[in-house]
Wavefront OBJ file of the C-alpha trace (Angstrom):
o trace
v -2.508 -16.139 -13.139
v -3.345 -18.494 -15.585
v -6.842 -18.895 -16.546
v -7.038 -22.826 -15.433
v -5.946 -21.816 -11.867
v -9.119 -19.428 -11.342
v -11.372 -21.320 -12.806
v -10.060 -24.437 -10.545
v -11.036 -22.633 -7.572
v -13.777 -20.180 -8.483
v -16.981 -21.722 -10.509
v -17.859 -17.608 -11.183
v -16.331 -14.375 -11.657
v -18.435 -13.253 -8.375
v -17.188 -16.109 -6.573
v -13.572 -14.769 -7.293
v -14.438 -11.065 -6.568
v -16.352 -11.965 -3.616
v -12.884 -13.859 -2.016
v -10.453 -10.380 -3.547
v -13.051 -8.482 -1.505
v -12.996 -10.400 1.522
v -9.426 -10.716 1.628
v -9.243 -6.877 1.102
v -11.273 -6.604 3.618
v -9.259 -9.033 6.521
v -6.182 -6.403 5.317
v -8.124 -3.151 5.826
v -9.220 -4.700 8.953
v -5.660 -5.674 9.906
v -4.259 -2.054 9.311
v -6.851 -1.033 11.637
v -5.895 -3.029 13.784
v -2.511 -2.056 13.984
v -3.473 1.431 14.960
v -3.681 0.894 18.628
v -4.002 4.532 19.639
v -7.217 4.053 18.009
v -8.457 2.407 21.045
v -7.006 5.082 23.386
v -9.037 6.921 24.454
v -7.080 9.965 25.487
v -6.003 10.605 22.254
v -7.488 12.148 19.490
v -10.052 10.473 17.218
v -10.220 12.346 14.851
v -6.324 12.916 14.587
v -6.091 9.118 14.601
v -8.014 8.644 11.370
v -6.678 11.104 9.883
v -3.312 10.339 9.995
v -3.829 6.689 9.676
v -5.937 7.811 6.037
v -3.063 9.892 5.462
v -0.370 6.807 5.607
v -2.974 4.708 3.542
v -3.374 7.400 0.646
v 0.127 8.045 0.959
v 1.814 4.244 -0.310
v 0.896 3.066 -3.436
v -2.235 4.421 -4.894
v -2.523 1.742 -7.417
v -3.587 -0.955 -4.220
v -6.109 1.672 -2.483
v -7.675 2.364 -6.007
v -8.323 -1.880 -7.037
v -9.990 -1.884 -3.414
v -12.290 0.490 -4.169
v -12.754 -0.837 -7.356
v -13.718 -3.968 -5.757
v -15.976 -2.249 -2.891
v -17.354 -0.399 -5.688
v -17.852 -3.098 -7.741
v -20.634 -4.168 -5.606
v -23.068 -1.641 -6.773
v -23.396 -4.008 -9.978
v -22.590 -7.045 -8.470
v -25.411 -8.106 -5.720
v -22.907 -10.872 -4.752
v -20.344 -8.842 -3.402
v -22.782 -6.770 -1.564
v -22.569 -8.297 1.914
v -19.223 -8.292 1.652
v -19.139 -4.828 1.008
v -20.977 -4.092 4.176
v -19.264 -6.526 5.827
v -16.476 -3.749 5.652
v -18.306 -1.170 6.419
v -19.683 -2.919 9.446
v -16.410 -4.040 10.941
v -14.669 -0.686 10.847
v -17.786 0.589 12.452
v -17.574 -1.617 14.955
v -13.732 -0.796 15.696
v -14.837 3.056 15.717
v -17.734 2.118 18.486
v -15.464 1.123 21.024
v -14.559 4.924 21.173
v -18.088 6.233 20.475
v -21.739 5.126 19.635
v -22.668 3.187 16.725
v -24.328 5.789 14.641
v -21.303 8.505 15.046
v -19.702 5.155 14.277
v -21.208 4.319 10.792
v -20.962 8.429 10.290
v -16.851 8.314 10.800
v -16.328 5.307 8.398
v -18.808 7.192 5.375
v -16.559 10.340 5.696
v -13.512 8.433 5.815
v -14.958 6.730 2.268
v -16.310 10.078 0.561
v -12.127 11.722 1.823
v -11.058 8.978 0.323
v -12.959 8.684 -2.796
v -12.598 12.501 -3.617
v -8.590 11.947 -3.073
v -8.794 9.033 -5.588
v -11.202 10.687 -8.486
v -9.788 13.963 -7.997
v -6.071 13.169 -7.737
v -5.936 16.422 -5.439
v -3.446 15.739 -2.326
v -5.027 14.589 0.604
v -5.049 16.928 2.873
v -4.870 15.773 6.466
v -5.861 18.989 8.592
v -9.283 18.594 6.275
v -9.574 15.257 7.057
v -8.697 16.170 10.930
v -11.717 19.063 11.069
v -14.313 17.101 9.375
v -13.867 14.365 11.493
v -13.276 16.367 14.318
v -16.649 17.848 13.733
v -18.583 14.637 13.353
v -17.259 13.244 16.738
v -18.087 16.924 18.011
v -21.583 16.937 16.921
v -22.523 13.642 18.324
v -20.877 14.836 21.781
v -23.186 17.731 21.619
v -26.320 15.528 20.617
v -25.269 13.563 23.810
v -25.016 16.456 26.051
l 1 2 3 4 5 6 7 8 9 10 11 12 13 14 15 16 17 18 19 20 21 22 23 24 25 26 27 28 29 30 31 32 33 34 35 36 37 38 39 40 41 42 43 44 45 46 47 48 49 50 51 52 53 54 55 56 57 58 59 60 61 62 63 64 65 66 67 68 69 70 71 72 73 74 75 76 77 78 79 80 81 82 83 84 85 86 87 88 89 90 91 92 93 94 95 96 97 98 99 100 101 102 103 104 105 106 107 108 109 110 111 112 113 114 115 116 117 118 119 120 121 122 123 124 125 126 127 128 129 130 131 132 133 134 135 136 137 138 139 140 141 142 143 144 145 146
């Protein structure tokens, strides 16, 4: 894109970051979205996620790394911070219609750190992992309900 066309539209690099970001995020959100057995709620959480990280880890790798660039990116760039958590927030909220809000928030921070060890590591994902941890964190908060 040529450097006239940015700068048209975007007074700042933030201000460009901060739009990438946000229109990663209305795609992440999307793909969610698409998963409707997500919102089932005889199937399996757990199995859900894991699968659906497995089909996002399992496309290109070069799109899933630039959007955690650009969700990373935020830890030096206080501008793109609320759009960060903007992310985080609305996958939360997805997650709570199956469970509570802080098993919630729990689900979408393992679902980064699987992610994020898949990407720096460059080890396969592995989707039974993914499956127990997740499995556990949804079993733990059934058991702190109990």
């Amino acid at each position: 894109m040529p450097l006239g066309s940015t700068t048209y539209h975007f007074k700042t690099l933030d201000e460009l970051l901060v739009a990438a970001l946000r229109q990663t995020n209305e795609g992440f959100a999307k793909v969610i979205a698409s998963c409707g057995d997500m919102d089932d709620p005889r199937t399996d959480l757990a199995a859900s996620l894991a699968g659906w990280i497995g089909q996002w880890l399992s496309g290109d790798r070069t799109g899933v790394e630039l959007e955690y660039e650009l969700y990373l990116a935020a830890l030096r760039r206080p501008a793109l911070r609320p759009v960060a958590a903007e992310w985080a927030e609305g996958v939360a909220e997805q997650l709570s219609r199956r469970t509570d809000r802080v098993t919630a928030r729990a689900l979408v921070a393992v679902v980064d750190g699987i992610c994020l060890q898949v990407l720096l590591t460059g080890v396969p994902y592995d989707e039974e992992y993914a499956r127990e941890v997740l499995g556990r964190v949804l079993t733990g908060a059934a058991a702190g309900a109990g």
